[in-house]
N, C-alpha and C positions, 0 to 999 in steps of 0.2 A: 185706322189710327190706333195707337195703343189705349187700350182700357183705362177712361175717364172716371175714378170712382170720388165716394163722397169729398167732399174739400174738406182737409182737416185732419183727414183720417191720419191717426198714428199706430203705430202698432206695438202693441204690449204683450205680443207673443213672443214667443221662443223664436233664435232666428231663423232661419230657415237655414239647410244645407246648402255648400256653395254650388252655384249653376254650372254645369257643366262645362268646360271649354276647351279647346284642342289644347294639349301639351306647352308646342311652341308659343305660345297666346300666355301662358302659366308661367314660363320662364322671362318671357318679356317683362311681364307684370311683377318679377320678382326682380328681373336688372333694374328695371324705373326706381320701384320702392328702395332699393338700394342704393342708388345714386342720388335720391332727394337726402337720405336718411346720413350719407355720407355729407352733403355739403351743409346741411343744415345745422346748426351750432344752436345748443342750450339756452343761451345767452340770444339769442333771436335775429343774429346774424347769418351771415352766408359767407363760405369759405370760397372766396368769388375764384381763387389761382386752383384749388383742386376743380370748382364747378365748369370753369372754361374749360379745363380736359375733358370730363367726364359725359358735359354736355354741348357745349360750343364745339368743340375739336368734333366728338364722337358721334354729335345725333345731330348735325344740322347739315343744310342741303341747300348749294347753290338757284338762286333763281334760273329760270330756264324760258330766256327770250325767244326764241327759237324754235320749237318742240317742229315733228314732221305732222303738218298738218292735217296731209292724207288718213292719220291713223282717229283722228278727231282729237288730238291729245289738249292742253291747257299751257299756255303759255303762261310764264312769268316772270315780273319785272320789279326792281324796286324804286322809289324814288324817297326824296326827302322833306320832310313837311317842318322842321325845325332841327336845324345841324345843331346848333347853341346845347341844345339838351337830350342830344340824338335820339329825335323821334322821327321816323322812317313807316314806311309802311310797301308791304309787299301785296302785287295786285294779283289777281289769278282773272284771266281771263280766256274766250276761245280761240283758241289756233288758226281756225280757216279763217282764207283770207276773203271768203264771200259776205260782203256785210250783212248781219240780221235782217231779217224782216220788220222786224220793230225794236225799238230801244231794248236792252236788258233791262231789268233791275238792277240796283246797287247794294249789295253785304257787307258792311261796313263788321268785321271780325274781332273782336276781342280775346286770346288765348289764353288760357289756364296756367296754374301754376303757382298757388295761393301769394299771388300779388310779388313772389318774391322769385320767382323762376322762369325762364324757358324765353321761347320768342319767334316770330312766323316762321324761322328761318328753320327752327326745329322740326325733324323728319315728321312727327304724328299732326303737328301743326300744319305744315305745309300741304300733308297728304290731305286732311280733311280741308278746307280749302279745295285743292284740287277736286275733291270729290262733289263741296257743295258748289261751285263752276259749273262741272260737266252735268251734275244728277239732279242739281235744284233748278239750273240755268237762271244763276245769276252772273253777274261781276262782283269779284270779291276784293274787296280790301282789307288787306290784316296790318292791324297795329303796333307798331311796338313800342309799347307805351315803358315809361320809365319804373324802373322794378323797385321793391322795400328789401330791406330796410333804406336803402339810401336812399331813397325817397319815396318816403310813408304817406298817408292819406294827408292831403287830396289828391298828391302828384298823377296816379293815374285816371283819375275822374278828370283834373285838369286836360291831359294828354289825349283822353278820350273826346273829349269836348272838342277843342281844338283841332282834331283832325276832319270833326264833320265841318266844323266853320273853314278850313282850307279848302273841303271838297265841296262847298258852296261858291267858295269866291273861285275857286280854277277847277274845278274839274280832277278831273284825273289824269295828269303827269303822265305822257309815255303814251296815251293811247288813242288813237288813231278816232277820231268820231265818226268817219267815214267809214270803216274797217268793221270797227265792233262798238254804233250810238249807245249810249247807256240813258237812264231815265233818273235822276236825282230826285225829281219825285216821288217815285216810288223808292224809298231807301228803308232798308232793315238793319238793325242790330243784332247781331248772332255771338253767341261765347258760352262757354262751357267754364263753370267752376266759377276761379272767380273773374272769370270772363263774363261768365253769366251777373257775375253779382257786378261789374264794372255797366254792363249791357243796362243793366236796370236804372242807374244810377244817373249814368250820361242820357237817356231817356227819357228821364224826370226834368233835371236840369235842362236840356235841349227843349221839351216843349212849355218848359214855365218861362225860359228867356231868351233862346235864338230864334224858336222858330216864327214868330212874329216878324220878324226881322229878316229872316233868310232868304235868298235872292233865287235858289234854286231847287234845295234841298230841301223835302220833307218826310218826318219817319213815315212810313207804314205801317210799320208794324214791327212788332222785338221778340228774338227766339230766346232766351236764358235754358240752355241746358244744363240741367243739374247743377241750376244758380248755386254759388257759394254762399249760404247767410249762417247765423248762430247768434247766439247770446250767452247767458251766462248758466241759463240752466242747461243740463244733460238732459236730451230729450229720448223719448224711449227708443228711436230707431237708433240714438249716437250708443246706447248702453247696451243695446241689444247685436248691432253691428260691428263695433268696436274690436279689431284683434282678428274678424270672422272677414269682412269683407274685403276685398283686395283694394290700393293706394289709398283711400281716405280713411283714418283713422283719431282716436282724439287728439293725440299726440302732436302727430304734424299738422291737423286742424289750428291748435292752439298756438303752434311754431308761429301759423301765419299771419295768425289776429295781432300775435304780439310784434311780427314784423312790420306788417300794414299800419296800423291805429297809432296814433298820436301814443305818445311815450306816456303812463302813466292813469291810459283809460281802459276801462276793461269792456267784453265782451257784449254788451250792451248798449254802446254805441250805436249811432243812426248808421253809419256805413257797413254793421252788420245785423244788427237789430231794426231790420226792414219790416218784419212783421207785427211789430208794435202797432198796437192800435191809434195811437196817436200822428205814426208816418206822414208826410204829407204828402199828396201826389199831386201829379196837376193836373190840371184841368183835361190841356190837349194830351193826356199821358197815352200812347198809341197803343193801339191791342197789342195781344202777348199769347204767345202759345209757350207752355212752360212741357219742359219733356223734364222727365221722373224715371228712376232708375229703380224696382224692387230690393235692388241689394244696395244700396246706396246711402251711409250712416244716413247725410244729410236732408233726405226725402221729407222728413218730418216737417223741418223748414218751411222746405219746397211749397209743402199742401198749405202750410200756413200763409205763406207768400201768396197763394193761388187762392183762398179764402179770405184776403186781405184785400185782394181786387176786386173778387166778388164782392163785396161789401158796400164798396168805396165805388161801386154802381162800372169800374171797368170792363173793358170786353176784356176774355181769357179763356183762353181753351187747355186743356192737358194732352199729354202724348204721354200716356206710362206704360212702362215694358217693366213687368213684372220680375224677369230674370236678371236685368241689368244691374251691373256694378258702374259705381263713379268712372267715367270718362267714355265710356262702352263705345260710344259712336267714332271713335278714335282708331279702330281694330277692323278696318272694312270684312274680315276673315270672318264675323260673326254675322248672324241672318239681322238680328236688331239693328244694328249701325246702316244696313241697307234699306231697313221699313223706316226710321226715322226721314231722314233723307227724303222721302217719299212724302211723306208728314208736315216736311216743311216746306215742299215744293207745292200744295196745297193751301196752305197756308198762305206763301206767297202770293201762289194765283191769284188768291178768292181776296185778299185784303190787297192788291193791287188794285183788280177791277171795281171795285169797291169803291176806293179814292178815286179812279178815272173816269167815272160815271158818277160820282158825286155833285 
């Protein structure tokens, strides 16, 4: 697992030079930046008619019911959890048609995109996914939950909510229990950015007030990779990373607080100002493996977030990769994206069995 070091740590050194990466990986990372940077508008809006070319048209990718099973490939499918406010959710699950051996786990998905972009549908989304299927072996559900500005906080907390309470009372739409059983019991939260910071949040809320209640569904455990949180100070990794690290910068950081947050509040808000020491967490708040990124402005956060659990008496483990940039697990082409993966499919194991022998 990547190097666990002190909680808290921030770094008030010089930054480091950027980590190596193949070419092609470099011009990617500069199409994306460029395409966020284009729809993104001053004023904290989204220029929704260029973003549907640029991202809807360009980068998304039909579900794939079908795949040849022989190859071990990942099928998938979408179905509807609320047409009214079209929230949808897209499933990845395995191919062959021999049923498991024992139920999957369930990965309930949350994607990035600072609250105001993208959607499962999109190529990096759907690829990871695919990947945490095949390499973590779970069943994955990805959300897509309703975007800001046009609907700012709570809207995707609400969305997120909501979709574990449909997959309590049915199950999962489309897929065969005979085929490929799945285990609702054991269910995880996984999301990256501020999927990650959505992951914490429906987490919190889930076990302070459904899960009492819930008929079938219980967390396990929540992955928040390179959680999205901030506040209003500049923290030395945002000052020192800023301009140097590739996609997150303060700039579009700041685009997304002001699109997500209530009109009028600033950056130290509870839905990004998680690490406050006042937070309240619940009770049944489920363990948490937080993955850390070295070149990552928002890292800082991160350790605080990670030293806010520890505190507050939480189970919480780290995964940090020293060389990673914001979204890294995203780029299967790099060695990290492949050792993470591996990280959480541990993770998974060990806080399944855990609950099952409880």
């Amino acid at each position: 697992m990547g190097k666990d070091v002190a909680a808290g740590g921030e770094s008030n050194r010089r930054p480091p030079p950027p980590p190596p990466m193949p070419l092609g990986l470099r011009l990617q990372l500069i199409g994306l930046s460029a395409a966020i940077d284009a729809v993104e508008r001053r004023d904290g809006t989204v220029n929704r008619a260029l973003y549907s070319v640029l991202v809807e048209h360009l980068m998304s990718v039909r579900a794939d019911p079908s795949p040849d099973a022989a190859t071990g490939a990942v099928r998938s499918f979408d179905f509807t959890i609320d047409a009214a406010r079209g929230l949808w959710a897209r499933v990845f699950a395995p191919a062959a048609a021999a049923p498991a051996a024992t139920p999957m786990p369930v990965m309930v998905y949350y994607h990035g995109g600072g609250f105001a972009l993208f959607s499962p549908a999109v190529a990096p989304f759907d690829g990871v996914c695919r990947r945490l299927c095949g390499d973590v072996g779970v069943v994955v559900v990805s959300v897509n939950y309703r975007l800001a500005p046009e609907h700012r906080y709570p809207a995707a907390y609400d969305d997120g909510v909501d979709a574990l309470r449909f997959l309590d009372g049915n199950g999962i739409p489309g897929l065969d229990g005979d085929d490929v059983p799945v285990d609702l019991a054991s269910c995880f939260l996984a999301g990256e950015s501020a999927g990650g910071n959505i992951v914490h949040h429906v987490a919190n809320r889930w076990a302070a007030t459904w899960q009492p209640t819930a008929k079938n569904l219980r967390l396990a455990g929540i992955i928040p990779v390179q959680p999205y949180f901030g506040g209003e100070e500049r923290t030395p990794s945002e000052l020192a990373l800023d301009g140097v690290a590739p996609v997150v910068n303060l700039r579009r950081s700041d685009f997304s607080w002001k699109a997500f947050l209530p009109v009028g509040a600033d950056r130290d808000h509870p839905a990004a100002h998680v690490t406050d020491e006042n937070a309240e967490l619940a009770e049944a708040f489920p363990p948490a493996m937080v993955v850390i990124g070295g070149f990552d402005p928002l890292k800082d956060w991160q350790w605080r977030y990670v030293d806010v659990l520890r505190r507050k008496g939480k189970a919480v483990e780290v995964a940090e990769f020293p060389d990673a940039f914001h979204g890294f697990y995203g780029f299967p082409e790099l060695a990290d994206a492949g050792k993470v993966l591996q990280d959480m499919k541990v993770f998974v194991q060990s806080n399944r069995a855990a609950r099952a022998t409880a």
